[in-house]
C-alpha positions as a Markdown table, in Angstrom:
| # | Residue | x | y | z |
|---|---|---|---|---|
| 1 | Unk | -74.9 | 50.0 | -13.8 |
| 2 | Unk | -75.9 | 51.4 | -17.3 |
| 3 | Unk | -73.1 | 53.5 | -17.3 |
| 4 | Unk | -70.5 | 51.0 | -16.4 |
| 5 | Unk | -71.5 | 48.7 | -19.2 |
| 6 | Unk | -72.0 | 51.4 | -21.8 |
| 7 | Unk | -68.0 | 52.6 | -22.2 |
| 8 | Unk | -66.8 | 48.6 | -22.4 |
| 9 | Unk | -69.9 | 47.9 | -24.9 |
| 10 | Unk | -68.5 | 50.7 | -26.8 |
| 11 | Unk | -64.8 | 49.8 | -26.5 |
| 12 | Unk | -65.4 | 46.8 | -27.6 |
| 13 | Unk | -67.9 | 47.8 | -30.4 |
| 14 | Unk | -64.5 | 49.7 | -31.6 |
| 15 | Unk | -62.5 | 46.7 | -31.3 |
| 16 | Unk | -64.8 | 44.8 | -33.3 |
| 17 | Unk | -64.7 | 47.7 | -36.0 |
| 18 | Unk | -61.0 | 47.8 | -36.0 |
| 19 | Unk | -60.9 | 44.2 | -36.6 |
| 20 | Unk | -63.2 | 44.4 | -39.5 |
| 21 | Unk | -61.0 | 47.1 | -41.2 |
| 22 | Unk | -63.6 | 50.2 | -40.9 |
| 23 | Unk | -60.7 | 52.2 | -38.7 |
| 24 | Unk | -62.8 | 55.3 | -38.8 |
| 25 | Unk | -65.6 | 54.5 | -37.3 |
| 26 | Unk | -63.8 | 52.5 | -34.4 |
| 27 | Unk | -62.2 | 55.9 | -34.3 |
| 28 | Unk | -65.6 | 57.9 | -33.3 |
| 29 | Unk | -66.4 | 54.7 | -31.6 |
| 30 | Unk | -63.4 | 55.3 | -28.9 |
| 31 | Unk | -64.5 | 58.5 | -29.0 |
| 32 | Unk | -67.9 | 58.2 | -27.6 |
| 33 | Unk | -66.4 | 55.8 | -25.2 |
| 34 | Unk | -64.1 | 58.5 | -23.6 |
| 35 | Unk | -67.6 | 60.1 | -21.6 |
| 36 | Unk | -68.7 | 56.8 | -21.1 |
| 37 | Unk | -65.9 | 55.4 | -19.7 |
| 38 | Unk | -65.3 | 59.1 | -17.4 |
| 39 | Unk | -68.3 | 58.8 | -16.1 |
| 40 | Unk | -67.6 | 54.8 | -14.8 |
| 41 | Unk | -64.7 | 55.8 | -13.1 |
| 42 | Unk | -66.2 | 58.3 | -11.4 |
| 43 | Unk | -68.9 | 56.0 | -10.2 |
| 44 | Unk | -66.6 | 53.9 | -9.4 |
| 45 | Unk | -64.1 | 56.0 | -7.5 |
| 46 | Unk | -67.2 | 57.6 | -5.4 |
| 47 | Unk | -68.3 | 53.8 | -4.2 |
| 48 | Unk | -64.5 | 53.2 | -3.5 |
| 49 | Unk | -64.9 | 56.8 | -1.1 |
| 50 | Unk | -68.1 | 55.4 | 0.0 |
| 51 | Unk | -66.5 | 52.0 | 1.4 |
| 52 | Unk | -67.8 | 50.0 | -1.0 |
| 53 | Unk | -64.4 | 48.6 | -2.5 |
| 54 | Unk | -61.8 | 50.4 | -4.6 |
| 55 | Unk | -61.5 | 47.8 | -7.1 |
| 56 | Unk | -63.4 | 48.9 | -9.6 |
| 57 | Unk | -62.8 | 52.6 | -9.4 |
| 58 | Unk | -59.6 | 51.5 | -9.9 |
| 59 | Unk | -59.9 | 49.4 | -12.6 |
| 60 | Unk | -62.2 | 52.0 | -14.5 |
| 61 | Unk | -59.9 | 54.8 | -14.1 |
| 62 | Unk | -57.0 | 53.0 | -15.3 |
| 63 | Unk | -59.4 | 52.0 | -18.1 |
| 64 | Unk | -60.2 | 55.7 | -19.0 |
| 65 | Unk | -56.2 | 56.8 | -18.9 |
| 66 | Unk | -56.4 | 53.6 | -21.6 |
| 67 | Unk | -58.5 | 55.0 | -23.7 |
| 68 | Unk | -57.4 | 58.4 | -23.6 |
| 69 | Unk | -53.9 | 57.1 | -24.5 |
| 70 | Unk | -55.2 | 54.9 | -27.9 |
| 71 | Unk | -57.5 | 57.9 | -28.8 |
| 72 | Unk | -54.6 | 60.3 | -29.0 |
| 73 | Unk | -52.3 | 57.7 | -30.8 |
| 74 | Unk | -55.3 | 56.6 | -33.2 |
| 75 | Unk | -55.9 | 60.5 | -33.7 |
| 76 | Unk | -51.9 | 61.0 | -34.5 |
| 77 | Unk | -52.0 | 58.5 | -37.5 |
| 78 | Unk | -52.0 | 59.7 | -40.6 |
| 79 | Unk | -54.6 | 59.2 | -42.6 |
| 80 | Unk | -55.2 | 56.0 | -44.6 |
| 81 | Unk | -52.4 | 54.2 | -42.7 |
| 82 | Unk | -52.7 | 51.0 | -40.3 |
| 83 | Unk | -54.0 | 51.5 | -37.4 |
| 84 | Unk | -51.6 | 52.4 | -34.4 |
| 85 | Unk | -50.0 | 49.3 | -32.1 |
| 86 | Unk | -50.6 | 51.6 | -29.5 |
| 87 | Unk | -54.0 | 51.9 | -30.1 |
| 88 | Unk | -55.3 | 48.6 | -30.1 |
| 89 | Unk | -53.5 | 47.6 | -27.6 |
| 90 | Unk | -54.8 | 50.0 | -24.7 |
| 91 | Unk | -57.7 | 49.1 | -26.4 |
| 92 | Unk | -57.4 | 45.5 | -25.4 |
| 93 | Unk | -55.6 | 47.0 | -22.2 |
| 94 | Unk | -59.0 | 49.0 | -21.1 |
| 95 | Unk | -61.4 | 46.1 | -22.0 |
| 96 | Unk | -58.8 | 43.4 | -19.8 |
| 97 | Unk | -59.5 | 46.2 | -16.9 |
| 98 | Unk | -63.4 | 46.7 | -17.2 |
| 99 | Unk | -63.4 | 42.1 | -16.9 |
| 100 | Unk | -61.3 | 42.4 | -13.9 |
| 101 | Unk | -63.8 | 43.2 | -11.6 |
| 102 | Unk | -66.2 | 41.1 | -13.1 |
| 103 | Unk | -63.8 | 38.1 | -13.2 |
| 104 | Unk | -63.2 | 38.7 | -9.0 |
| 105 | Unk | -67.1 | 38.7 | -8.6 |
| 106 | Unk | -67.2 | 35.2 | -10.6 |
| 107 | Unk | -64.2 | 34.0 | -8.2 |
| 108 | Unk | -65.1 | 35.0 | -4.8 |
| 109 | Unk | -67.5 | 32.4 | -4.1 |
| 110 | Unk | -63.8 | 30.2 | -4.4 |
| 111 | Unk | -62.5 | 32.4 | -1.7 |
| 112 | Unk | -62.1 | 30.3 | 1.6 |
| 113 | Unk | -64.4 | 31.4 | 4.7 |
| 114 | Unk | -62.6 | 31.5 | 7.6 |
| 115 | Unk | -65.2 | 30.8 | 11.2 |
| 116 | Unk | -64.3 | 31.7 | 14.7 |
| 117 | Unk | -64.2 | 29.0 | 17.0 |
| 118 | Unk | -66.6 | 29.5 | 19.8 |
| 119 | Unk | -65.5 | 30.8 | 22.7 |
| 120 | Unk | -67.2 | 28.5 | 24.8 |
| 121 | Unk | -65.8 | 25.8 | 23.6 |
| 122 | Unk | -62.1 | 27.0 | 23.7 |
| 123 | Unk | -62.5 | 27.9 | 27.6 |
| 124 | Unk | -63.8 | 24.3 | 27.9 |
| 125 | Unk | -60.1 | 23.0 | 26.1 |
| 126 | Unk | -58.2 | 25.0 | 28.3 |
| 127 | Unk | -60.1 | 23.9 | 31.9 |
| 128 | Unk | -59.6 | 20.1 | 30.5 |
| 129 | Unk | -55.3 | 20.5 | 30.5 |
């Protein structure tokens, strides 16, 4: 679970450094978050091959592909511009797809239950007409 928290805490550590205009350190922020964030998907893509749902190794993979995307535009700017669009926004992109799964655990309990009706009781029904 470490592992899974750790690229997210980081993302959004670089978020938070962005915001606060120290764009070099959210830079080797992102950065450190790209190992992080490799190794969640591929605990997440090895539970999805396990059976154990695919929505989070989708969710962290797509997250990764994020953050390779705004480290390779954040990399591209020159130096002592603004930060990339493109950058922040897979940013906010990546940290959107880490909640998802969260966000579905906090919702299934909402989910309806669906009970089979004995089958005793249906064979009664049916002798009664």
């Amino acid at each position: 679970m470490g592992s899974r928290l750790l690229a997210s805490g980081l993302a959004f550590s670089a978020l938070l450094a962005d915001a606060g205009g120290v764009h070099g350190l959210a830079l080797w922020l992102v950065l450190l978050a790209l190992p992080a964030a490799a190794a969640a998907a591929f605990v997440g893509v090895s539970d999805a091959l396990a059976g154990m749902g695919a929505l989070r190794g989708v969710t962290a993979s797509l997250a990764l592909a994020l953050l390779v995307l705004g480290s390779a535009a954040r990399e591209g700017a020159p130096r002592g511009a603004s930060v990339p669009a493109l950058a922040v926004s897979s940013l906010v992109i990546a940290l959107v797809c880490y909640g998802i799964p969260a966000l579905v655990w906090l919702l299934e309990p909402l989910r309806p239950v669906r009970t089979a009706r004995p089958a005793v009781r249906a064979r009664s029904l049916q002798t009664r007409a």
